[in-house]
C-alpha positions as CSV (number, residue, x, y, z in Angstrom):
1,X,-16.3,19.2,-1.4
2,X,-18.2,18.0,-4.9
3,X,-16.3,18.6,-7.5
4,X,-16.7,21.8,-9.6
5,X,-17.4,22.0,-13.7
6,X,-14.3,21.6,-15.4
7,X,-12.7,19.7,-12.8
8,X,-10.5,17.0,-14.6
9,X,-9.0,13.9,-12.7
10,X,-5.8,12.0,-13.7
11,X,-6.9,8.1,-14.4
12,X,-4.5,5.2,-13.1
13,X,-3.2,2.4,-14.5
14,X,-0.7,0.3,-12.9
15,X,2.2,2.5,-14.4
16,X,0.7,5.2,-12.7
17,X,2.3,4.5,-9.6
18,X,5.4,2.9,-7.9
19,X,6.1,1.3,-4.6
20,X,6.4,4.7,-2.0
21,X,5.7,6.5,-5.2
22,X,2.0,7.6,-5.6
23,X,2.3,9.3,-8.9
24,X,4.6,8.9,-11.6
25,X,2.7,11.0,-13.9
26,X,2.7,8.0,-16.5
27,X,-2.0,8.0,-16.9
28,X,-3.7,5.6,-18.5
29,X,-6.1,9.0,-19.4
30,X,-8.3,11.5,-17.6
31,X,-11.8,11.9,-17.0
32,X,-14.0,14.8,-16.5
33,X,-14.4,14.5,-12.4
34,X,-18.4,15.1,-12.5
35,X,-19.4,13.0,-14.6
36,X,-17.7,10.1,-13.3
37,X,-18.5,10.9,-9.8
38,X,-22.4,10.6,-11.1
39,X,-21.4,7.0,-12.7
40,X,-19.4,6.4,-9.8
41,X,-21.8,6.8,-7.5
42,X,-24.9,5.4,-9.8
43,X,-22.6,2.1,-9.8
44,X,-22.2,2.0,-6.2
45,X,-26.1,2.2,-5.3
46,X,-26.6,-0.7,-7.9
47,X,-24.0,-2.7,-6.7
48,X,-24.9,-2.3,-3.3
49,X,-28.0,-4.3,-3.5
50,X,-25.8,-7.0,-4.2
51,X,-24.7,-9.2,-0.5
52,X,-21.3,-10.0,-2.1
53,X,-20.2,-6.3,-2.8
54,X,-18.0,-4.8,-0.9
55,X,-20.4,-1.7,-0.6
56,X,-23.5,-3.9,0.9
57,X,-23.0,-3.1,4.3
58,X,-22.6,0.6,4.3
59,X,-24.5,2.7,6.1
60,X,-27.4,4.0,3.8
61,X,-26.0,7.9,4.8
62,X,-22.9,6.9,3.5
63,X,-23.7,4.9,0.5
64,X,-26.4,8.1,-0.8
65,X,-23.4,10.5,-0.1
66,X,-21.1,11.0,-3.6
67,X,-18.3,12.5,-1.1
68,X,-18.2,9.1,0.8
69,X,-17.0,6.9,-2.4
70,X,-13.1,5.4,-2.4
71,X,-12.1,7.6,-5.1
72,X,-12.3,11.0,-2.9
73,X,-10.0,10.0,-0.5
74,X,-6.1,8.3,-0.4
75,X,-6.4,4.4,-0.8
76,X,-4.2,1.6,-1.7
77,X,-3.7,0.3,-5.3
78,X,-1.9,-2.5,-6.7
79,X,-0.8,-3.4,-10.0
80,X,-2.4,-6.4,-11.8
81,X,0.0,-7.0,-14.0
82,X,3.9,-9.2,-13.1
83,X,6.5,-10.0,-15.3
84,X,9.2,-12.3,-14.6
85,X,11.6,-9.7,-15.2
86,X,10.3,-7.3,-12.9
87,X,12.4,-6.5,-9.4
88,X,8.9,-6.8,-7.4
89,X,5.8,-8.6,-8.0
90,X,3.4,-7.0,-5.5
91,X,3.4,-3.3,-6.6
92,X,1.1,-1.7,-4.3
93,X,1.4,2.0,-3.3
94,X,-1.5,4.7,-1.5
95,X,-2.5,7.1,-4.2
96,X,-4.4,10.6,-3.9
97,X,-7.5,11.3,-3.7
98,X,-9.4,12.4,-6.9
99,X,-7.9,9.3,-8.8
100,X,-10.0,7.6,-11.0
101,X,-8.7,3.8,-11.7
102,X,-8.8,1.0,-14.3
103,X,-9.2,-3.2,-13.4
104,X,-5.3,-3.7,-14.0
105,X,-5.0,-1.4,-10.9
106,X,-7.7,-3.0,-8.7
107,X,-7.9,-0.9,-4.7
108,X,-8.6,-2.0,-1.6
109,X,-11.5,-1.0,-0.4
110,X,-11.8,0.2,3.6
111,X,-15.0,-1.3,4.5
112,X,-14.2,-0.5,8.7
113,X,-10.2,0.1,10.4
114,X,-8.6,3.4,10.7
115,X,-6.3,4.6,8.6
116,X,-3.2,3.1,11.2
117,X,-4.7,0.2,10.3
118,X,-4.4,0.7,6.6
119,X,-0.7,2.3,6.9
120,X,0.0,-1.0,8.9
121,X,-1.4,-3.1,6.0
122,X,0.4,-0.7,3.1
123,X,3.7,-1.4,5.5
124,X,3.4,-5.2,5.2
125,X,2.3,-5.3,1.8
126,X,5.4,-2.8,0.4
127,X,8.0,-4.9,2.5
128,X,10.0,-7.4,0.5
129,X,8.9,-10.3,3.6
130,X,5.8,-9.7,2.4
131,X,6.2,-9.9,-1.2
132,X,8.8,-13.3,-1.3
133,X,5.3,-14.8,-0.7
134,X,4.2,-14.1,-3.6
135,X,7.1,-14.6,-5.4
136,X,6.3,-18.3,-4.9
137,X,2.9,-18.5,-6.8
138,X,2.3,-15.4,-8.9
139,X,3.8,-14.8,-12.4
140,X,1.6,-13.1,-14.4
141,X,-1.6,-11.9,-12.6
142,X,-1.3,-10.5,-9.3
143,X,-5.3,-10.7,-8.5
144,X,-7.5,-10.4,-5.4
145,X,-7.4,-13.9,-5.3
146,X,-3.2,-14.3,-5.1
147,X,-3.7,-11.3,-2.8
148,X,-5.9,-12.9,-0.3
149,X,-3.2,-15.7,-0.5
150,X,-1.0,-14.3,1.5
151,X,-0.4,-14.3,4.8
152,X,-0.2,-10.9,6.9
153,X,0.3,-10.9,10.7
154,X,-1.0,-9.0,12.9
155,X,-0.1,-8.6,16.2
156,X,-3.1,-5.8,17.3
157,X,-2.7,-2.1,17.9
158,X,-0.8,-1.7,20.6
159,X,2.5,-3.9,19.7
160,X,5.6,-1.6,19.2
161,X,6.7,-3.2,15.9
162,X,3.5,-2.8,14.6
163,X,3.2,0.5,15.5
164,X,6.5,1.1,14.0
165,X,5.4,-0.3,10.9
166,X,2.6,2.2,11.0
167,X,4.9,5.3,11.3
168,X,7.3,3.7,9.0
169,X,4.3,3.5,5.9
170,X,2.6,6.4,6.6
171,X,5.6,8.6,6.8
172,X,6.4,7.3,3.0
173,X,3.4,7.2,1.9
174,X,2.5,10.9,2.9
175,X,4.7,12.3,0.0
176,X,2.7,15.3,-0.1
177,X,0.3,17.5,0.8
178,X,-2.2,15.7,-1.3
179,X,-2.1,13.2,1.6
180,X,-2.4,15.4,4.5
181,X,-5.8,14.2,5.7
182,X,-4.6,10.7,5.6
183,X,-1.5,11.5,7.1
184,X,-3.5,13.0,10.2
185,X,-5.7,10.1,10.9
186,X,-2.2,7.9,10.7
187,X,-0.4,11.2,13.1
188,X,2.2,11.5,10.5
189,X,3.8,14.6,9.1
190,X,3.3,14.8,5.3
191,X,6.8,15.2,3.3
192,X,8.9,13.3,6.1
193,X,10.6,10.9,3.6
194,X,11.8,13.6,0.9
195,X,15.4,12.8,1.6
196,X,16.5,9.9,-0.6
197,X,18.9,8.8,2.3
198,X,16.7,9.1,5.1
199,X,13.5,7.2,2.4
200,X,15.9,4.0,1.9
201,X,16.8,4.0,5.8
202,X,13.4,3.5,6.6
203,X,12.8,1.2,3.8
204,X,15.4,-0.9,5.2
205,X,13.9,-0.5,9.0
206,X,10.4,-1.6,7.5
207,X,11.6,-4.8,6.0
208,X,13.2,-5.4,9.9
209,X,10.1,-4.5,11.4
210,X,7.8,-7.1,9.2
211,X,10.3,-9.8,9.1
212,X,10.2,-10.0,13.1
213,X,6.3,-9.8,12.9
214,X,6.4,-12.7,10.6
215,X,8.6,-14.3,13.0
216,X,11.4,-14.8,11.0
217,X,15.2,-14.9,12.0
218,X,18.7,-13.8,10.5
219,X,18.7,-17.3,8.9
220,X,15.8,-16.8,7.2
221,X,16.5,-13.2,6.4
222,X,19.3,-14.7,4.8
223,X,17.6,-17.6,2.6
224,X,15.2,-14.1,1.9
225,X,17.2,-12.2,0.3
226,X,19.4,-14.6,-1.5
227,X,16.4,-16.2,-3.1
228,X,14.7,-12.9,-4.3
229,X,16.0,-12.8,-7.3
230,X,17.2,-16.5,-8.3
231,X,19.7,-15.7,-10.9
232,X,21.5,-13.2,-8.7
233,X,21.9,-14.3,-5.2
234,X,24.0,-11.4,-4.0
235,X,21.7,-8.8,-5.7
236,X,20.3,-7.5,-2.2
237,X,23.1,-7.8,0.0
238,X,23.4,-4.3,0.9
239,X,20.0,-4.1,1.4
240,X,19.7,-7.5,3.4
241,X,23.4,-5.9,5.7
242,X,21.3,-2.8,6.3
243,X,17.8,-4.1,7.4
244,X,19.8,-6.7,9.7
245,X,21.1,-3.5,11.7
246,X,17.4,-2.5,12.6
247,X,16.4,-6.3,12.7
248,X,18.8,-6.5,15.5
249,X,18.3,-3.5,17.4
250,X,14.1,-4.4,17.0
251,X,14.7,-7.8,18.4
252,X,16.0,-6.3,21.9
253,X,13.3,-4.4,23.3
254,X,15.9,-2.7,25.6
255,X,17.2,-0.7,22.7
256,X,13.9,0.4,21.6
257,X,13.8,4.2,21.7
């Protein structure tokens, strides 16, 4: 549906949103949602004729239809911007559709995969496996460039963790009904990680789930989550005791149920 006269949409920045938190209601301003669907779109066309866009090889019925572009539908968004004294470096979360976003929150655009495949992808990059990486190399700047750094595996549709890891981010990302056509393509219910307890559970479940797809052990685990924050080794050791109880029970297939 285009969007009406009058219709006014929130614009991110990178304090807009939160790891499994899409909306913090902290905007960098708003903008009135025709207009910038006409510049939107305009800007697409033109930089389609460009062979290193990322909207070159659309199909021309998609790239001439304004309902097709990335800001009508849930994507994922990362924050540009680390500080050394920040818990998490990669900051990346899905966000609504109707969001309008500035460079320091850059998105990933879905050029071809399903939506599983993006949940899978939104799993790995919200883990804390994943984001030790970049830990390593990024201190201010988290760009498309540190992002295509990093190493994601990928086991193909089909493997149990990784489908875990699918169910695991879609049910948090699907906070609300805002998500609930994303959250069909994924075949998760919207609103299934309200309770706080049951949120850090599978929080704690998802960093077991990546770790073994990265093909780490408890040893590792352990070097993990001592390291994560250098000046207090002990930080995440509830956190590290928990995710080793679904590490465990995911590295013995005959518990798997």
């Amino acid at each position: 549906m285009a969007p009406s006269p009058g219709d006014v949409w929130p614009v991110y920045a990178g304090r807009s949103f939160n790891l499994w938190e899409p909306d913090t209601g902290a905007y960098y301003d708003s903008a009135d949602a025709v207009s910038i669907t006409a510049h939107l779109q305009q800007k697409r066309l033109s930089q389609s004729r460009t062979a290193r866009s990322a909207f070159a090889d659309l199909h021309q019925s998609v790239l001439v239809d304004p309902a097709t572009l990335p800001c009508r539908r849930a994507r994922i968004t990362f924050r540009d911007v680390t500080r050394a004294t920040d818990t998490r470096t990669l900051v990346a979360a899905l966000i609504p559709p109707d969001r309008v976003v500035v460079h320091k929150a850059p998105y990933l655009f879905r050029a071809a995969g399903s939506a599983r495949d993006e949940a899978y992808l939104l799993g790995v990059l919200g883990s804390m496996p994943c984001d030790w990486q970049s830990r390593r190399t990024v201190e201010l700047v988290m760009s498309f460039e540190q992002v295509r750094l990093l190493t994601v595996p990928d086991p193909g549709a089909g493997d149990p963790v990784r489908d875990r890891v699918v169910e695991i981010a879609g049910r948090l990302a699907a906070a609300d009904e805002r998500f609930v056509d994303w959250a069909a393509e994924v075949g998760v219910p919207v609103g299934a990680a309200d309770d706080p307890e049951v949120k850090a559970d599978l929080i704690c479940e998802l960093d077991a789930c990546v770790a073994l797809l990265y093909g780490l052990d408890e040893d590792d685990l352990a070097v993990l989550y001592s390291t994560f924050d250098a000046k207090r080794p002990d930080r995440y050791a509830d956190h590290h005791a928990k995710v080793l109880v679904h590490f465990r029970r995911w590295s013995e297939p005959s518990t798997w149920g």
